[in-house]
C-alpha positions in Angstrom: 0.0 0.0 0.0 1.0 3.7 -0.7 0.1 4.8 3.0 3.5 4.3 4.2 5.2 5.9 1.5 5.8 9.6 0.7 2.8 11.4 -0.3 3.7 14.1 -2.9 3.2 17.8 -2.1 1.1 18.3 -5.0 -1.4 15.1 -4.0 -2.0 17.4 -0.7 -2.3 20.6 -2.7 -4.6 19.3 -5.1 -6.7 16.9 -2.8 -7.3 20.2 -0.3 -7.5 22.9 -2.9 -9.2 21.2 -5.8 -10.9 18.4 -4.7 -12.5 17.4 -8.0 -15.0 14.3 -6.4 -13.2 14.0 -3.7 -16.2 12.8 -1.6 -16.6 10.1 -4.6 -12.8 9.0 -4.2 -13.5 8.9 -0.6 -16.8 6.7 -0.5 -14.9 4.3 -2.9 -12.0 4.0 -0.9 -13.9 3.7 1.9 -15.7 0.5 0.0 -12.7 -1.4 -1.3 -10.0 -1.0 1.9 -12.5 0.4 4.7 -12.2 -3.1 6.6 -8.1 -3.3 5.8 -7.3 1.1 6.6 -8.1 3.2 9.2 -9.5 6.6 7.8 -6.2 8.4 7.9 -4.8 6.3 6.0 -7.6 6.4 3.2 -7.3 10.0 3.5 -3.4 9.4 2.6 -4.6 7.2 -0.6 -6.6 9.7 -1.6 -3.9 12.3 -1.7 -1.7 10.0 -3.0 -4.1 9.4 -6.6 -4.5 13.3 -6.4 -0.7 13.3 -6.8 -1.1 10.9 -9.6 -3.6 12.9 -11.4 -1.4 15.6 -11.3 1.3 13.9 -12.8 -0.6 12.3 -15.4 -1.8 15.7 -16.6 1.5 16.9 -16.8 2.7 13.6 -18.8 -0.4 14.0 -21.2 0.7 17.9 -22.2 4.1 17.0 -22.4 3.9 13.6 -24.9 3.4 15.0 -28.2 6.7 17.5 -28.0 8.8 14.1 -26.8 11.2 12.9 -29.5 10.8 9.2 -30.9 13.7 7.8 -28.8 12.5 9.6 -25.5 9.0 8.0 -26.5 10.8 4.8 -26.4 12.2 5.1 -23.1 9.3 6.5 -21.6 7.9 2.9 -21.2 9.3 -0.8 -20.6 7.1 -4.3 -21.2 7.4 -6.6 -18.9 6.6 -10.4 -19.6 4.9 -10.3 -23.5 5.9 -13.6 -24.4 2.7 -14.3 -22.5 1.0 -12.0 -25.2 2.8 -14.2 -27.7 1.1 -17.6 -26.6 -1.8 -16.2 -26.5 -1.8 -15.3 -30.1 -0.1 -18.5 -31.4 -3.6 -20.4 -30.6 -4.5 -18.2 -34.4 -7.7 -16.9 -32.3 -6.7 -13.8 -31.5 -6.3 -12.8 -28.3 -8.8 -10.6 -25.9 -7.0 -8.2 -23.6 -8.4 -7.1 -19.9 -7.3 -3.9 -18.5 -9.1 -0.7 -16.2 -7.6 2.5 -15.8 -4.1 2.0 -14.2 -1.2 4.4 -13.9 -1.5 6.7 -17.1 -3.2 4.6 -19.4 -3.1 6.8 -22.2 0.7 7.6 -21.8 1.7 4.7 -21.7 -0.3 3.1 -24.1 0.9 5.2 -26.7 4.8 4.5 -25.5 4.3 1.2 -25.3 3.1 0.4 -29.2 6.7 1.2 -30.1 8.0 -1.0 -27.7 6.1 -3.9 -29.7 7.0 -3.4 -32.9 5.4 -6.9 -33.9 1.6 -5.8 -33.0 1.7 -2.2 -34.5 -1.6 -1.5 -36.3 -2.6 -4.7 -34.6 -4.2 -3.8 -31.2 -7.4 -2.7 -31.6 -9.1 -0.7 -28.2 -12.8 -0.8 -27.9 -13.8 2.8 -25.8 -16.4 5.3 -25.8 -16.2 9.0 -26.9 -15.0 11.4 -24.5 -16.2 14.8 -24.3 -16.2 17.9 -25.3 -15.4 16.7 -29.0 -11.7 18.3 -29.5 -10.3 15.7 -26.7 -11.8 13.1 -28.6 -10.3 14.2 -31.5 -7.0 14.8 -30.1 -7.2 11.2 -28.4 -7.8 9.3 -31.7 -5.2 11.1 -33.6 -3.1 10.2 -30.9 -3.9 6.4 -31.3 -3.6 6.3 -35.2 -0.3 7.7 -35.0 1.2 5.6 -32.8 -0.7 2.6 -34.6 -3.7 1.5 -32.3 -7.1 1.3 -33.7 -10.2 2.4 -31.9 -13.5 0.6 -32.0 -16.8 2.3 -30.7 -18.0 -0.2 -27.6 -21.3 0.4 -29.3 -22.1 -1.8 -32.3 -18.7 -3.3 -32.7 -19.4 -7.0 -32.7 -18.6 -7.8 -36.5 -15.9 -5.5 -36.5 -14.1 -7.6 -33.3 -14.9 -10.4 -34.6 -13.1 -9.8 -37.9 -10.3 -8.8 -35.9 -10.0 -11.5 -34.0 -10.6 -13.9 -37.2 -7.4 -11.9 -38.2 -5.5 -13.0 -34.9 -5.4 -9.1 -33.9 -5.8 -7.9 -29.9 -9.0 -6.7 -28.7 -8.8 -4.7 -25.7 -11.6 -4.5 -23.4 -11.6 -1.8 -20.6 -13.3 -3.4 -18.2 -13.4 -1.4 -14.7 -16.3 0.8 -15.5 -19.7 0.6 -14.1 -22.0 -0.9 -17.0 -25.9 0.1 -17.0 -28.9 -1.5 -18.1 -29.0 -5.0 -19.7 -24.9 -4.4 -20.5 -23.6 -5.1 -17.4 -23.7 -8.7 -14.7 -23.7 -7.8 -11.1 -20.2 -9.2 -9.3 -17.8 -8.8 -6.6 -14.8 -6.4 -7.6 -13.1 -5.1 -4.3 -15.5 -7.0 -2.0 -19.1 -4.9 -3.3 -21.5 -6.0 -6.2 -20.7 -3.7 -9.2 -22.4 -4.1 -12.0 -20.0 -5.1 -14.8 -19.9 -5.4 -19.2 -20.4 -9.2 -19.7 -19.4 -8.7 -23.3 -16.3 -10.0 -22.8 -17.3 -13.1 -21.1 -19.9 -13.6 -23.9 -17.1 -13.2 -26.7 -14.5 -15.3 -25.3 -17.0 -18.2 -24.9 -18.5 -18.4 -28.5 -14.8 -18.0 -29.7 -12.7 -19.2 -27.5 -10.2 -16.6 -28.1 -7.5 -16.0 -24.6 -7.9 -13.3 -22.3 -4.6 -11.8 -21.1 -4.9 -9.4 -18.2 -3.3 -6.3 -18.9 -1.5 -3.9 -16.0 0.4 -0.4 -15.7 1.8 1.8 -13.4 4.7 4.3 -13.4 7.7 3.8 -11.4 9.0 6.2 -8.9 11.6 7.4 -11.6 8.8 8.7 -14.1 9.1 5.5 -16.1 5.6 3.8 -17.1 5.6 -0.1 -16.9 3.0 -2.6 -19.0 2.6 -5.8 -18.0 1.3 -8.7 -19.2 -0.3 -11.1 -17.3 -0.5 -14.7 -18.0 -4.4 -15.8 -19.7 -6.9 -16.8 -17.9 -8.9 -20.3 -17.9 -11.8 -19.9 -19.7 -14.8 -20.9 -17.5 -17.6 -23.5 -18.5 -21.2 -24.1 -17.5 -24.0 -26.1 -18.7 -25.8 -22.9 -17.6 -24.6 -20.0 -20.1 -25.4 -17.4 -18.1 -23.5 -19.1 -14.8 -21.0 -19.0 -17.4 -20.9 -15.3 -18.2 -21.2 -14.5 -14.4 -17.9 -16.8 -13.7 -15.9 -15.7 -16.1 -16.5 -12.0 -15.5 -15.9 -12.1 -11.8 -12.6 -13.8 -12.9 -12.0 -10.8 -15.0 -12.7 -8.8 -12.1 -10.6 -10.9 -9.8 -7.4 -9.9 -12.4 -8.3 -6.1 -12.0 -7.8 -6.2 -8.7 -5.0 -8.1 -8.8 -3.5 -5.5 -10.6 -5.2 -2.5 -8.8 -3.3 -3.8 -5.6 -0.3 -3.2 -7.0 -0.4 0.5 -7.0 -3.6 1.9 -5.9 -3.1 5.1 -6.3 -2.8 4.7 -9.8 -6.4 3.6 -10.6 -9.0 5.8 -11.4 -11.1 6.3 -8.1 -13.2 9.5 -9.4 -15.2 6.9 -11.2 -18.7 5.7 -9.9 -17.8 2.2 -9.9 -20.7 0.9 -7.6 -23.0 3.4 -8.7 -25.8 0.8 -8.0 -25.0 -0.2 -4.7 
């Protein structure tokens, strides 16, 4: 946990003097380590992701006037051969990842650093707003060779990629409303959560390979692969979906324990609790 480390001064400045949902990071603290951290010490988490935010603003503006090499050392991979079983299967493979450490960042760094899969990973998101980020986000991405596929009507295009042995990455650690989401655990609470990754990996049996990153205390962003996950069966198919997506779930956290500080907590993850 970051509670007994150093808690940066801009973490304090930001969490006291522009506490953008700060009672929201606090409630979801509160719910995922309430039982494990006394309140100081969620207070201390909280400045702690303040500080990240910071920083990742500061990364973000400063990207695009970063040479190629300085790109390339921005980021290191860690363990992608387990990315490269996964794809030897000729399925293609189904990544899992949230919102850890600066995700776009990173991302972006990281392409280069896997030279093999350029104009090969394919993210499914939604549209940000206002428009120009959007914009800005997706030009981003094209550049640097990722694709980006709406989360809405999408299915034939994934499953073309995946026909093609591409990646498909699914952020997953966002509440999901309506008919969208299955109710499971993630950090001890129901939250309701996209089965649509449960539902494609079963009628194609194509690997999931949990996806982590975090920047090191020297400024240097990390991406991890983790090794796939077991695929799930039941004679019940929506058991099935409900399984497998707590599993998913299960690898979030996994990684969110990591480095907590680096997940996105301004989010309304159990906004149905």
């Amino acid at each position: 946990m970051v509670t007994g480390s150093r808690v940066p001064l801009s973490g304090k400045l930001v969490y006291r003097w522009l506490p953008i949902r700060r009672r929201v990071v606090l409630d979801n603290l509160r719910r995922a380590f309430g039982r494990e951290l006394g309140d100081d010490e969620i207070i201390r988490l909280a400045e702690a992701f303040y500080g990240h935010l910071a920083r990742f603003a500061g990364e973000f503006l400063r990207f695009p006037f970063l040479g190629e090499q300085a790109r390339r050392d921005l980021v290191r991979i860690e363990n992608e051969d387990a990315m490269l079983r996964a794809a030897s299967g000729g399925k293609g493979v189904l990544v899992l990842t949230g919102h850890f450490g600066n995700w776009e960042v990173a991302t972006l760094a990281g392409i280069a650093r896997f030279p093999r899969y350029r104009g090969r990973f394919h993210v499914l998101r939604r549209p940000v707003r206002p428009r120009w980020i959007e914009r800005l986000l997706n030009r981003r991405f094209r550049r640097a060779g990722l694709h980006v596929l709406p989360k809405l009507g999408s299915l034939d295009a994934i499953l073309d990629r995946l026909a093609e042995n591409d990646a498909v990455v699914f952020v997953l650690d966002q509440h999901a409303g309506g008919r969208d989401g299955v109710a499971v655990d993630f950090l001890g609470s129901p939250a309701s959560t996209f089965r649509s990754l449960a539902v494609i990996a079963l009628a194609t049996g194509a690997p999931v390979v949990p996806l982590g990153a975090w920047r090191e205390p020297d400024g240097r962003h990390v991406i991890r692969f983790d090794e796939p996950l077991p695929l799930l069966d039941d004679e019940d198919p929506v058991e099935a979906i409900r399984a497998n997506t707590r599993a998913y779930n299960a690898a979030l956290e996994r990684i969110l324990r990591r480095h907590p500080e680096q997940w996105f907590w301004m989010h309304r993850r159990w906004k149905d609790a």
